[in-house]
N, C-alpha and C positions, 0 to 999 in steps of 0.2 A: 574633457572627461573621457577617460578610456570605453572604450566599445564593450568592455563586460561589465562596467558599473551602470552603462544605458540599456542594457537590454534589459527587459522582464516578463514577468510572466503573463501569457497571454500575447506576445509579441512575436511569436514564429507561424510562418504563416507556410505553403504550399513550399515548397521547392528551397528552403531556407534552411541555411546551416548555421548553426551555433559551433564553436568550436571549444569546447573544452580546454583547459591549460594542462599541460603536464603535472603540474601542483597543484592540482586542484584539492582541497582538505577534502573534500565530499567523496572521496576516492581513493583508495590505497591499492597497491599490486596484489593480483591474484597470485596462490601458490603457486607455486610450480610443482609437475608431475613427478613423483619422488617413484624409485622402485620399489614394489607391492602395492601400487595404487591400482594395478587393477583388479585386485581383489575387494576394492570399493562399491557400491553398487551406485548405478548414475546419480541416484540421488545425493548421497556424499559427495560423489564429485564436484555436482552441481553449485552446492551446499561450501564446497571449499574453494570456488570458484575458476577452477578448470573451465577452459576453454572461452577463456574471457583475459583482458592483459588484465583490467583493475575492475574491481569491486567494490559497493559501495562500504566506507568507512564507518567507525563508530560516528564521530562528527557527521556523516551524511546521513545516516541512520537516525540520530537525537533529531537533525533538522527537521528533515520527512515526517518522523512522528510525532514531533510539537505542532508541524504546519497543518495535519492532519486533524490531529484531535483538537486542536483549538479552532478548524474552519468549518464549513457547513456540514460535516460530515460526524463530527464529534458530537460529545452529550449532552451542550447546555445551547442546541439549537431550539428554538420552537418546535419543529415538529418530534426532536429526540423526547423531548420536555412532556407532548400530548401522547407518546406511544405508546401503546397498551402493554408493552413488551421490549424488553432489548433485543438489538440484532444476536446478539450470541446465544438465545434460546431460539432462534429461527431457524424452522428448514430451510431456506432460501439463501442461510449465511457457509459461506466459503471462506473457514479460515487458510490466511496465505501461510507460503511458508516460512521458515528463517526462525530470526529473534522478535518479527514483531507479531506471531502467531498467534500470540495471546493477547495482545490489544489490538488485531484488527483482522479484517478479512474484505471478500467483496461479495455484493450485494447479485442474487441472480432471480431475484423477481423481477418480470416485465412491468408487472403494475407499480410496482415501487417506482418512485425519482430517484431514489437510488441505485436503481438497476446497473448494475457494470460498473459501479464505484466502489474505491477504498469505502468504508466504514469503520467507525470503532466499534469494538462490542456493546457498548455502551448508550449506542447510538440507538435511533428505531424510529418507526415511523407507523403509520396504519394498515401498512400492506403484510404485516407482523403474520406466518400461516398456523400461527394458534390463535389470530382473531377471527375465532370462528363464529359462526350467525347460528342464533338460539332457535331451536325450531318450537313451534309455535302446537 
């Protein structure tokens, strides 16, 4: 069995390299810098993937987002299931940039288990900061 159908996920460890295929589908070539791009601002650039050979693909893109919203981090977890709130009405919620903006961000609650993860909007948990406490 080849060496990219044995590795997975979970399996790279300190000092270890994966090496990516040239054709890899999860991946197509970055633009190249056309004249009047620098009247771009970095985020376009960024965005058109300057400064980078290849960018992730639509195929790399669907993958990501299906692997996402279908794993612990999606809607139909238990704890998304108990949350008083979804992450996309959260202060705490950092939508990323691109095409997945609008179904996902990351989480920057410390008390959250979520903290410093992908999330979907969709997603939530208890650390929700309009679950506020009733005063008494």
């Amino acid at each position: 069995m080849p060496y990219s159908q044995r590795i997975q996920p979970g399996d790279l460890g300190v000092g270890d390299v994966v090496p990516t295929a040239p054709d890899d589908e999860r991946l197509t070539p970055a633009y190249a810098s056309l004249p009047g791009d620098e009247d771009l601002d970095i985020t376009q650039l960024f965005e058109f993937g300057l400064g980078r050979a290849r960018v992730l693909s639509i195929i790399g893109r669907d993958a990501a987002s299906k692997r996402w919203y279908e794993g612990d981090r999606g809607p139909r977890t238990p704890i998304a299931q108990a949350a008083p709130k979804p992450c996309l009405s959260c202060g705490f919620f950092i939508p990323i940039s691109g095409s997945l903006r609008t179904a996902f961000g990351v989480c920057s609650n410390a008390i959250s288990p979520e903290d410093a993860r992908v999330v979907s909007v969709d997603h939530g948990c208890g650390a929700h900061s309009e679950a506020l406490i009733k005063a008494e």
